[in-house]
VOLOVEX-976419 format. One line per field, with one value per residue (C-alpha): residue number from 1; residue in one letter; x negated, y negated, z. Coordinates in pm, whole numbers, plus 50000, padded with zeros to 5 digits. Last residue first. Example, Ala and Ser with C-alpha at 12.3 -4.5 7.8 and 13.67 -1.06 7.14 Angstrom:
<rs>
i	2 | 1
aa	s | a
x	48633 | 48770
y	50106 | 50450
z	50714 | 50780
</rs>
This chain:
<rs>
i	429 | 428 | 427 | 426 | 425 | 424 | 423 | 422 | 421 | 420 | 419 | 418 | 417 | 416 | 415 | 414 | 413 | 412 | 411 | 410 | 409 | 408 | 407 | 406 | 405 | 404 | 403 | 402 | 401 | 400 | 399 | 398 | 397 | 396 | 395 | 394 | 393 | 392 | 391 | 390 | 389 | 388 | 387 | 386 | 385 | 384 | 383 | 382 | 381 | 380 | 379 | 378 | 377 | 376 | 375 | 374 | 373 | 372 | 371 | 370 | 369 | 368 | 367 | 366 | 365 | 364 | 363 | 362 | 361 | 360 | 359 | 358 | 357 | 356 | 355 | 354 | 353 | 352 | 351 | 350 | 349 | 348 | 347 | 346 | 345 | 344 | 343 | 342 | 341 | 340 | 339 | 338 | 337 | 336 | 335 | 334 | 333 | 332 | 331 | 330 | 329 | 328 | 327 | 326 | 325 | 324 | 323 | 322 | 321 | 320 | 319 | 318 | 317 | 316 | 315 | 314 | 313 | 312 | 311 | 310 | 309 | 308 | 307 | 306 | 305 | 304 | 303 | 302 | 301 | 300 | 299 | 298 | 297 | 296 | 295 | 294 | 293 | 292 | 291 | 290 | 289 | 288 | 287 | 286 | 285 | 284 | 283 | 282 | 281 | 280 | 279 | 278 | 277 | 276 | 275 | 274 | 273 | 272 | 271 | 270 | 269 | 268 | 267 | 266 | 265 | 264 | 263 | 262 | 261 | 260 | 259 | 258 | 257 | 256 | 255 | 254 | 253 | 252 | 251 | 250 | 249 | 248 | 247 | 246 | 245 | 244 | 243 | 242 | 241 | 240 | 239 | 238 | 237 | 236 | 235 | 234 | 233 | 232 | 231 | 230 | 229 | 228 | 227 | 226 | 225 | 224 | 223 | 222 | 221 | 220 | 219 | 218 | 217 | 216 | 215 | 214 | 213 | 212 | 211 | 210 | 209 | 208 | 207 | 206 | 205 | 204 | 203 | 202 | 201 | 200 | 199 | 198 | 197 | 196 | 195 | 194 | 193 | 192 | 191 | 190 | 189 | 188 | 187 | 186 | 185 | 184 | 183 | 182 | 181 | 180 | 179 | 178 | 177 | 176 | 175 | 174 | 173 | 172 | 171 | 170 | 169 | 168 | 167 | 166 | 165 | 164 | 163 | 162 | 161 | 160 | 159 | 158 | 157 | 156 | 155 | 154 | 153 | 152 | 151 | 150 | 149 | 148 | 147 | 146 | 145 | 144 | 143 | 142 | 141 | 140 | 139 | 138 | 137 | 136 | 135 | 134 | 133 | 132 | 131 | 130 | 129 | 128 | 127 | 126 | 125 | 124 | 123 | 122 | 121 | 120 | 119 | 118 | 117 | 116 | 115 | 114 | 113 | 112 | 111 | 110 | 109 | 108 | 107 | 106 | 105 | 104 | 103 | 102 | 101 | 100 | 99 | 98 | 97 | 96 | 95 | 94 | 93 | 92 | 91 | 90 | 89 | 88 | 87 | 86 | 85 | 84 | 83 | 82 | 81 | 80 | 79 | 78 | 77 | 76 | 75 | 74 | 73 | 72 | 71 | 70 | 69 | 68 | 67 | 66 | 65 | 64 | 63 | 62 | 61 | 60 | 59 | 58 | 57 | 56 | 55 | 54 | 53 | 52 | 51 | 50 | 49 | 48 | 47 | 46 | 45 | 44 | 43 | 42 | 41 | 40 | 39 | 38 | 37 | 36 | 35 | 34 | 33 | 32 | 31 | 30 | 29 | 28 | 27 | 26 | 25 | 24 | 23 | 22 | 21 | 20 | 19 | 18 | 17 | 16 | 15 | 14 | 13 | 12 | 11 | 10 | 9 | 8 | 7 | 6 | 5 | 4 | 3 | 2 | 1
aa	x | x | x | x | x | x | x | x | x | x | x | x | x | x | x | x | x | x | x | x | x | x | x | x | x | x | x | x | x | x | x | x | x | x | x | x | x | x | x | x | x | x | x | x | x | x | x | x | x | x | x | x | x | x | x | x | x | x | x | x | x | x | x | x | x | x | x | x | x | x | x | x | x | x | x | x | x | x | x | x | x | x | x | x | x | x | x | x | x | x | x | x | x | x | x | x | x | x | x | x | x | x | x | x | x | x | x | x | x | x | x | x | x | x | x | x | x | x | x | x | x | x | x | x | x | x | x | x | x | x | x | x | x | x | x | x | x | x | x | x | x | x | x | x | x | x | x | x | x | x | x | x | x | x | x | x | x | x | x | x | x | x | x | x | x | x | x | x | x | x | x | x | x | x | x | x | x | x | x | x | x | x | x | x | x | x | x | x | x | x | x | x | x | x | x | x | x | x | x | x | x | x | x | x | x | x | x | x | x | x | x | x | x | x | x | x | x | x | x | x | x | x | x | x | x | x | x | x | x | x | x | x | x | x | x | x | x | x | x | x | x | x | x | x | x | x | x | x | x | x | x | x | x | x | x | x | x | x | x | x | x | x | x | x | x | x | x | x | x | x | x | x | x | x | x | x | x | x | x | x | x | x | x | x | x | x | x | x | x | x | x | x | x | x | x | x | x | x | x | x | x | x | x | x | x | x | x | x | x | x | x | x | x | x | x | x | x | x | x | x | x | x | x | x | x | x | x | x | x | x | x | x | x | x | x | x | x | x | x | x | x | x | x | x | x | x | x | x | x | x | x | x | x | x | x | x | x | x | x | x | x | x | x | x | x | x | x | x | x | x | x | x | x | x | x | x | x | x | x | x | x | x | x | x | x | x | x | x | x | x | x | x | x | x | x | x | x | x | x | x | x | x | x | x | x | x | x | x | x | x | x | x | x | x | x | x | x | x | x | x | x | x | x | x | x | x | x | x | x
x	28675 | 29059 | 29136 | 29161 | 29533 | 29583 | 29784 | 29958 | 29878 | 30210 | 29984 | 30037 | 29956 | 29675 | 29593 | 29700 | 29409 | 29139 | 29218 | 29227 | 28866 | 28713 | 28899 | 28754 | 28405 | 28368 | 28527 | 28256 | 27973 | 28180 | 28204 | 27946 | 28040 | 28441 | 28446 | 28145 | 28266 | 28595 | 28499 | 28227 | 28521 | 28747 | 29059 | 29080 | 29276 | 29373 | 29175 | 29343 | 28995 | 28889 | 29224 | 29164 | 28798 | 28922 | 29175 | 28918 | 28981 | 29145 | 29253 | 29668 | 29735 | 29482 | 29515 | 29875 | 30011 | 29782 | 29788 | 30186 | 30196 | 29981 | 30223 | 30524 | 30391 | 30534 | 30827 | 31006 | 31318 | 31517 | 31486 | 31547 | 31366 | 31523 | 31216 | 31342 | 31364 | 31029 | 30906 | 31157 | 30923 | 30641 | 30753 | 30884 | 30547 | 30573 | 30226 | 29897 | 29941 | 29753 | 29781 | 30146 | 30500 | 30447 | 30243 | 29876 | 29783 | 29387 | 29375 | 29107 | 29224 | 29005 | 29002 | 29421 | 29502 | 29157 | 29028 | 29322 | 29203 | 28907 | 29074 | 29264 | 28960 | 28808 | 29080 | 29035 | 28672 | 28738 | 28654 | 28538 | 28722 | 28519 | 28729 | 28564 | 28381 | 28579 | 28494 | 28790 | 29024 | 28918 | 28979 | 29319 | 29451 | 29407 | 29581 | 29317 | 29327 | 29053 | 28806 | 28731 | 28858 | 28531 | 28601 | 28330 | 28219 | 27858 | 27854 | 28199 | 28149 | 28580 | 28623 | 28556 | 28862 | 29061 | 29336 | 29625 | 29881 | 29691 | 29622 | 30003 | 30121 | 29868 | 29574 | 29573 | 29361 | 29479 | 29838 | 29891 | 29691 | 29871 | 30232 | 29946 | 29867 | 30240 | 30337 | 30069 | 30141 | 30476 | 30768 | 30807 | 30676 | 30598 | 30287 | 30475 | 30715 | 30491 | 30290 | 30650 | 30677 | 30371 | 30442 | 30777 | 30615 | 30352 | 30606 | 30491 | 30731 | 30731 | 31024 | 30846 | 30971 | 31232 | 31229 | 31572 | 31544 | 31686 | 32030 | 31914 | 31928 | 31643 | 31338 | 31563 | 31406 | 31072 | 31251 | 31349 | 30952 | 30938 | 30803 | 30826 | 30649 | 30325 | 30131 | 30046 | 30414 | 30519 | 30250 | 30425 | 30764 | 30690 | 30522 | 30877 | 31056 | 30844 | 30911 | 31280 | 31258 | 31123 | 31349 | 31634 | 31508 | 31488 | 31847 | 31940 | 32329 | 32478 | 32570 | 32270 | 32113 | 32449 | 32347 | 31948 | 32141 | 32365 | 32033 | 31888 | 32144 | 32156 | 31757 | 31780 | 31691 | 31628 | 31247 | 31264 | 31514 | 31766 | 31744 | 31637 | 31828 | 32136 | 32015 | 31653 | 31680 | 31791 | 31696 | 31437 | 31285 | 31282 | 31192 | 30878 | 30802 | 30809 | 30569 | 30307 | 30310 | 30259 | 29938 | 29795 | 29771 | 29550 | 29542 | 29906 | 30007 | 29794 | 29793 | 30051 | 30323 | 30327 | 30388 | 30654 | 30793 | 30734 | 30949 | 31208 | 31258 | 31307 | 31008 | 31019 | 31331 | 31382 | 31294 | 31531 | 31364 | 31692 | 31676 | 31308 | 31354 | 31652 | 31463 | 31203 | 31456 | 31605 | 31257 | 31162 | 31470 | 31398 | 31010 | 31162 | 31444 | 31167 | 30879 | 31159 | 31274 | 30907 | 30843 | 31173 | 31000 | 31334 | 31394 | 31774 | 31697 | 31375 | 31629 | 31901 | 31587 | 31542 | 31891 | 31905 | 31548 | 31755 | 32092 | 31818 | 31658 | 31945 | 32096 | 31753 | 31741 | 31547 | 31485 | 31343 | 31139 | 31001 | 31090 | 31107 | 30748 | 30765 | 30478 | 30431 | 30320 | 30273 | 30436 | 30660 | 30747 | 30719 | 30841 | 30722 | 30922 | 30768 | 30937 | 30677 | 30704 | 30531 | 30214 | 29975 | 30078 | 30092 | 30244 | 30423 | 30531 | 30837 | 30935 | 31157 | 31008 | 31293 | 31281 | 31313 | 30987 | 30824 | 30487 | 30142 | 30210 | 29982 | 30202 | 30002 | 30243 | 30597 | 30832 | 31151 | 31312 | 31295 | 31468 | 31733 | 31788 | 31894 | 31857 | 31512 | 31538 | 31812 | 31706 | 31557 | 31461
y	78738 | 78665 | 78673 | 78283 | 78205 | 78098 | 77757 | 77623 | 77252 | 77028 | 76718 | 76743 | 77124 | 77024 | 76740 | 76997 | 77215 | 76954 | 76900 | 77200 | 77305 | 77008 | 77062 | 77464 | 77340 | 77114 | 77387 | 77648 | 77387 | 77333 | 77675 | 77721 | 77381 | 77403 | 77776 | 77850 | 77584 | 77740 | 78088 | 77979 | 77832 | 78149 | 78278 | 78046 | 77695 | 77598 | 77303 | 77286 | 77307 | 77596 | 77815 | 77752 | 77903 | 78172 | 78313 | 78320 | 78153 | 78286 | 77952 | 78062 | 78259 | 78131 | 77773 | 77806 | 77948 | 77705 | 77389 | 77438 | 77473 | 77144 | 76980 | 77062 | 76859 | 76546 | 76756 | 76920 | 77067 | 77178 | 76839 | 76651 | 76562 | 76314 | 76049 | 75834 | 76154 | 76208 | 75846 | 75840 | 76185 | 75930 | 75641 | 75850 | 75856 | 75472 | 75349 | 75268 | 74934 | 74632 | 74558 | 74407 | 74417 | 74686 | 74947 | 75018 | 75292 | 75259 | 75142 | 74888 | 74612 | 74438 | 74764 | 74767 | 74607 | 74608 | 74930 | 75146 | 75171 | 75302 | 75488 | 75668 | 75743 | 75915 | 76162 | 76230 | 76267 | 76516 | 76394 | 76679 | 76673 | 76731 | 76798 | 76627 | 76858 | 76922 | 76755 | 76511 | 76656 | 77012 | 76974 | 76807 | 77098 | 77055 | 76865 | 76630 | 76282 | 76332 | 76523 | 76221 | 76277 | 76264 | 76185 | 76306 | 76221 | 76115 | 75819 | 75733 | 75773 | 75760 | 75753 | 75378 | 75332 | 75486 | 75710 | 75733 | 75801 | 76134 | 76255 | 76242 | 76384 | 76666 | 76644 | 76860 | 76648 | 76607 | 76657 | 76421 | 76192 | 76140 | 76063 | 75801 | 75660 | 75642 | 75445 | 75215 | 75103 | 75039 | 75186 | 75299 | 75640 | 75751 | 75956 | 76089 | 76223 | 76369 | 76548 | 76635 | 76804 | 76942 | 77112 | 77265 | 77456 | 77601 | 77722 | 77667 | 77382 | 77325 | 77281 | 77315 | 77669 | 77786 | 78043 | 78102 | 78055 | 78336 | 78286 | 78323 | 78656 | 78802 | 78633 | 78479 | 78662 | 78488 | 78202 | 78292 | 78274 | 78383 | 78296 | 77962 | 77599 | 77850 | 77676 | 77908 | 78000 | 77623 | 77598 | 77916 | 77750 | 77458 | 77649 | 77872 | 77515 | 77403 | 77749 | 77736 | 77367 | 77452 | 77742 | 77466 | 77271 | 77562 | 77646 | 77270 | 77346 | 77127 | 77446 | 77584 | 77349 | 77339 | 77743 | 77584 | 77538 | 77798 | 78012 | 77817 | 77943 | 78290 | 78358 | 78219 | 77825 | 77857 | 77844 | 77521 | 77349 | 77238 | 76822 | 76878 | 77122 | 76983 | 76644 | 76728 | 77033 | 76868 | 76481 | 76527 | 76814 | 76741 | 76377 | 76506 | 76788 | 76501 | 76292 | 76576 | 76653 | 76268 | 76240 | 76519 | 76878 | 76984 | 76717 | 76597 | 76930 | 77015 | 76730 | 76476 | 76740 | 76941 | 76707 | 76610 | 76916 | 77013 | 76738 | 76736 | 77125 | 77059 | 77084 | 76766 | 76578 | 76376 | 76002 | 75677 | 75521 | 75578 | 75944 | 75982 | 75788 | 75995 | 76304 | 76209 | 76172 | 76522 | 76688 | 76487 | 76595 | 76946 | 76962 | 76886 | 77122 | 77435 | 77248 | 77269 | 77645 | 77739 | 77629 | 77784 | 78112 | 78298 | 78663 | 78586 | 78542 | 78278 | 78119 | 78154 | 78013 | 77731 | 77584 | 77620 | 77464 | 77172 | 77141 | 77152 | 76835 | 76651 | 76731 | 76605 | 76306 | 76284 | 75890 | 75879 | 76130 | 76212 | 76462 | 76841 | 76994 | 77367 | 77591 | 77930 | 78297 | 78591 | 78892 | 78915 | 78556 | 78415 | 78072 | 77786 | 77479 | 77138 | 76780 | 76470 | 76224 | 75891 | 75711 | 75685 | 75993 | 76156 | 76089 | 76355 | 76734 | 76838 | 77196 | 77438 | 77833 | 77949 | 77725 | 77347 | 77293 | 76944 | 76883 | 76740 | 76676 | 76447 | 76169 | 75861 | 75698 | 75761 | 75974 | 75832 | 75904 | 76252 | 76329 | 76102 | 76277 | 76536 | 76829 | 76998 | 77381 | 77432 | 77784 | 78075 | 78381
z	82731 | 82601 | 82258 | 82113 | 82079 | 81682 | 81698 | 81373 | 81346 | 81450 | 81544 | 81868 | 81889 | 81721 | 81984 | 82326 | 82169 | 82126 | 82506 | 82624 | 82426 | 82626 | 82958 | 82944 | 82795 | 83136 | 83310 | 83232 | 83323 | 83665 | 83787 | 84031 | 84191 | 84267 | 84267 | 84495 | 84731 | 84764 | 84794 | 85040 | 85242 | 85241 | 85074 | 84754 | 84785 | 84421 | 84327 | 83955 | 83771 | 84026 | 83957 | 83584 | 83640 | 83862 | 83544 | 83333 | 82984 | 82674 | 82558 | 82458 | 82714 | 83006 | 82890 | 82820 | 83224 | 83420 | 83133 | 83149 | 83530 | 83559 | 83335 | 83549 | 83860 | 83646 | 83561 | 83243 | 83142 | 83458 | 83612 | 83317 | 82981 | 82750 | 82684 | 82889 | 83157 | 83170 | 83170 | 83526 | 83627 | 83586 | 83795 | 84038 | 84242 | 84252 | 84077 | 84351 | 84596 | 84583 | 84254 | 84311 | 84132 | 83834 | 84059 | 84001 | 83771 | 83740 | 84091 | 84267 | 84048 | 83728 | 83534 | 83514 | 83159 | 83029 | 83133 | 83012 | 82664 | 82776 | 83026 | 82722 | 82545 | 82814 | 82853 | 82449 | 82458 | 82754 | 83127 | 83422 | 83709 | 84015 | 84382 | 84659 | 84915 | 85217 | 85583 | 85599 | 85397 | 85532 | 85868 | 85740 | 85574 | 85188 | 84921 | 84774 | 84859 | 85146 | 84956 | 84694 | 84380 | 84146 | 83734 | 83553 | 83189 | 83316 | 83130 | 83183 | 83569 | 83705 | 84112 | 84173 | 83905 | 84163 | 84118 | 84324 | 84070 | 83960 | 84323 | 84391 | 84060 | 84100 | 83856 | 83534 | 83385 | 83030 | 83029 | 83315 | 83142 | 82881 | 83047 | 83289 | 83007 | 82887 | 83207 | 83186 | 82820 | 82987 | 82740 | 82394 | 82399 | 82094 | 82198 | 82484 | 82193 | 82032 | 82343 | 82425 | 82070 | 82061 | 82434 | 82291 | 81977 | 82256 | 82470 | 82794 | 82882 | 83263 | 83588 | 83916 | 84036 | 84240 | 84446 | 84609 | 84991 | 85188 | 85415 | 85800 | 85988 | 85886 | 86014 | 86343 | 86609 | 86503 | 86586 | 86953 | 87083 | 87446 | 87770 | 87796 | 87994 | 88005 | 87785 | 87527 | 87541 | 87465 | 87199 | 87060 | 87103 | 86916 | 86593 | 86606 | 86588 | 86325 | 86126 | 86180 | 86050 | 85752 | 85695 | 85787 | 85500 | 85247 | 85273 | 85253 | 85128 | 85384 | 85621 | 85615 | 85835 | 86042 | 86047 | 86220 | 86514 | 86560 | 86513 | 86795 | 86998 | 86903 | 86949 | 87303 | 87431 | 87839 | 87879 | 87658 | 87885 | 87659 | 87612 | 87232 | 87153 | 86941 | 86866 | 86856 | 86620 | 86245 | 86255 | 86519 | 86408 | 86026 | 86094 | 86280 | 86071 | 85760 | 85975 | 86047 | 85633 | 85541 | 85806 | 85718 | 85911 | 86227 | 86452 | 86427 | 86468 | 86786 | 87113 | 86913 | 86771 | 86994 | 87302 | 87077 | 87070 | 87462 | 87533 | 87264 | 87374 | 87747 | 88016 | 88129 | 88051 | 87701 | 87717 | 87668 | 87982 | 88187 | 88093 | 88180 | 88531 | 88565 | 88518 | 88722 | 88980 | 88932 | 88912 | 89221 | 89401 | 89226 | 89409 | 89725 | 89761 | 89674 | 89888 | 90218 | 90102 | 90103 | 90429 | 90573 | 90446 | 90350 | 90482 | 90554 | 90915 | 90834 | 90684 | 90929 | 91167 | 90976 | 90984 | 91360 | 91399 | 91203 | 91404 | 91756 | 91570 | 91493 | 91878 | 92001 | 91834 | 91483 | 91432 | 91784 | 91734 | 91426 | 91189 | 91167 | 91106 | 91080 | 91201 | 91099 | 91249 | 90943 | 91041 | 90703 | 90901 | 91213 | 91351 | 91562 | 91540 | 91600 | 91671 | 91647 | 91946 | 91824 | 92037 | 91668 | 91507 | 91807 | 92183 | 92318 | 92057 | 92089 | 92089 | 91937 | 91954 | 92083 | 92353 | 92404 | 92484 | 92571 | 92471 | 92566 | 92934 | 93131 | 93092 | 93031 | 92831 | 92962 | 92911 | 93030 | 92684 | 92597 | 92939 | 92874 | 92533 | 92658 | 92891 | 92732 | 92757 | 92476 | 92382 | 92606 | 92400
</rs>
């Protein structure tokens, strides 16, 4: 086929307007096109290919000369030689300038690229994690991702990350002694990379490569006396205790509500009807997935003699304020939640002796030895999640006259072992 038709640039330029031609060829499928987009000459190059017929646009003239133009068609036609759509070559390059520049925009803002781990992590975390779990547990997989993944992976494209590399990651985990940590962030990371598949910015999950190749986490268990002969004397010694009248309350309640630490210190004298003998956490302070904090039913603790009796004393120092353990310094804000593992250890307990969260283990493991109750009743007093939502509705309501004797008959129990009686356990129903 004919190339290099049109002589030069001379040519080109004593066109005129009102020329009756509409293009001028320069062969091999080159040819300029007179007078469009608004009196411009636009340079066209017809190709074909897999038997398909195209048309290239390659600039304006007179910012793309002749010789510019022929260099171009060139270009395209090795292309088109090599079995490459020139048209798909051109959106190819332009689509990675923009990914470059919007990468340097990123960068330059203090952002990760598109499509790396940070990216698709954080995108994570606000469409699904956010949405699903509390506030507290969100932020800790945030600080766990960008404290222990971020640094190292964060920029990696998430397509590109393999099983090895992530492992390398999660080994300076290990490498500090925080075996459970960099399980944690395993998990987080294999929670990022499913949203990434479900998304199509990966193909693959790496952590769940990882199952057995990281060091397992030893079980360890909230430190708690069940020894019946050790409970009297920590129920003496919380008696005695010689500090804030607040503090010890809160030692005595512990024992006698078997409330998580958290729910316990955030107690609300709006929560507590003496006449009914109830105490109502609402469903939001309760440990639960965050559908269920917001829609769940609140959790019913029913009120011994004995719990009663300390909130009576109680009233007077805290009743005017909107907490029944307030902190020292202000009203406004609920007890430290170290204020009553610090009791602990005043009264010479440690970390493998006895915990705050240790007294709910001791009423789980001696009210069922020692009491003789049903297993599901305990399990409904302490708000333990059962496998389905009727389950845990059943249990929390069904169940209520049984653990209103249960916290009774706990109660009288923890006094006599207080008081050094000897203990018969009742035979189980």
């Amino acid at each position: 086929m004919a190339r290099n038709l049109i002589p030069g640039d001379v040519t080109i330029r004593s066109v005129k307007p009102g020329d009756p031609r509409k293009r001028l060829s320069d062969g091999a499928g080159l040819y300029l096109l007179l007078f469009v987009k608004g009196g411009a000459h636009c340079w066209r190059l017809d190709y074909s290919i897999n038997g398909v017929r195209k048309t290239l646009s390659l600039g304006t003239y007179p910012d793309t000369g002749l010789a510019l133009a022929r260099k171009k068609a060139d270009e395209a036609r090795r292309l088109v030689s090599d079995g490459t759509d020139p048209s798909d070559a051109r959106k190819a390059g332009k689509a990675e300038a923009k990914q470059q520049r919007d990468a340097v925009r990123l960068a330059d803002a203090g952002l990760p690229p598109a499509g790396s781990f940070e990216a698709v992590a954080r995108e994570w975390l606000s469409t699904v994690h956010e949405l699903k779990v509390s506030t507290g547990h969100a932020e800790r997989t945030r600080i766990r991702l960008e404290q222990d993944a971020f640094p190292w992976i964060g920029r990696r494209p998430l397509a590109e990350i393999t099983a090895p590399e992530l492992l390398q990651c999660l080994r300076r985990v290990e490498a500090r002694g925080a075996i459970e940590t960099a399980h944690r962030v395993k998990d987080a990371c294999g929670q990022v990379f499913r949203y990434g598949i479900a998304t199509e910015q990966c193909s693959r999950n790496p952590a769940a490569d990882l199952r057995d190749a990281m060091r397992p986490v030893e079980t360890r268990h909230h430190a708690a006396i069940i020894d019946p002969q050790q409970a009297g004397e920590l129920l003496r010694n919380v008696a005695a205790y010689q500090g804030q009248p607040v503090t010890r309350a809160a030692l005595l309640l512990s024992a006698l509500l078997l409330l998580r630490p958290g729910e316990l210190r955030h107690m609300e004298w709006a929560w507590i009807d003496t006449e009914a003998a109830l105490l109502t956490v609402p469903g939001d302070m309760m440990k639960r997935t965050k559908a269920d904090k917001a829609g769940g039913p609140p959790h019913l603790v029913p009120l011994a003699p004995q719990a009663l009796a300390v909130l009576a004393e109680l009233q007077p120092l805290t009743g005017s304020g909107r907490f029944v353990f307030p902190a020292l310094s202000t009203k406004a804000r609920c007890m430290s939640d170290n204020t009553v593992r610090s009791a602990l250890r005043r009264l010479g307990y440690g970390n493998d002796d006895m915990t705050a969260h240790g007294f709910r283990a001791m009423a789980r493991t001696m009210i069922a030895e020692r009491l003789g109750v049903a297993p599901e009743v305990i399990e409904a007093q302490l708000a333990h999640a059962v496998p389905d939502a009727l389950g845990r509705a059943y249990n929390r309501t069904q169940y209520l006259d049984q653990r209103r004797d249960m916290m009774t008959n706990w109660a009288g129990y923890l006094d006599r072992l207080r008081d050094g009686a000897q203990v018969i356990p009742f035979k189980a129903a």
